[in-house]
C-alpha positions in Angstrom: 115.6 150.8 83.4 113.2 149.9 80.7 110.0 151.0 79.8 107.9 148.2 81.4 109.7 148.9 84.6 109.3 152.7 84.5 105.3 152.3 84.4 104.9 149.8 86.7 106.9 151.3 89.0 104.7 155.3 88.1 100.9 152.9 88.2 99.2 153.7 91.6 98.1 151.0 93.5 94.7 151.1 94.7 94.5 147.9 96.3 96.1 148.0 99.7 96.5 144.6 101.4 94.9 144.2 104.8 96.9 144.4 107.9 97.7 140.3 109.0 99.2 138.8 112.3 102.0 136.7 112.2 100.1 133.5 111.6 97.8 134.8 109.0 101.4 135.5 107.5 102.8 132.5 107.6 99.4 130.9 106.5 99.6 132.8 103.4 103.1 132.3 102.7 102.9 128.5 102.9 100.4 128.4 100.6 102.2 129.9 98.1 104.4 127.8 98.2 103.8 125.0 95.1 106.3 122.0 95.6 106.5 120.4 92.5 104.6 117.2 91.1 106.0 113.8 91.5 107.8 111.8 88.8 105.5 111.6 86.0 105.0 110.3 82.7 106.0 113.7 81.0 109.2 114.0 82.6 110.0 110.2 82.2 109.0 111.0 78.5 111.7 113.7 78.3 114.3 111.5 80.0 113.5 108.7 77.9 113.7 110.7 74.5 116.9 112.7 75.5 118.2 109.3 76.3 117.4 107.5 72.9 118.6 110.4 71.0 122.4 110.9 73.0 122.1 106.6 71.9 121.2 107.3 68.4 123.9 110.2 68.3 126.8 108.2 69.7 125.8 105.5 67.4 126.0 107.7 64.3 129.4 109.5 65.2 130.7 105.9 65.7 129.0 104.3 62.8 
């Protein structure tokens, strides 16, 4: 075990979460949930740049 662990695990708590029903659960356990963004220009970025440079790689080793 490592040190972080061991005084985490030795902090008290003092906030107690309140008691919930079984919707209240589920409530806030969808909401944590965070689904991913759609396709966007960052990601099209990094497949466009890890394309151009597997290109430019395969050309060189050719070349």
């Amino acid at each position: 075990m490592d040190l972080q662990s061991l005084v985490a695990a030795h902090m008290p708590n003092r906030h107690r979460p309140s008691q919930m029903d079984a919707a209240a659960e589920d409530r806030y356990y969808r909401n944590q949930i965070i689904l991913p963004p759609p396709l966007g220009l960052r990601l099209l970025g990094l497949i466009a740049t890890t394309a151009g440079v597997t290109l430019f790689l395969t050309g060189v080793i050719k070349a």
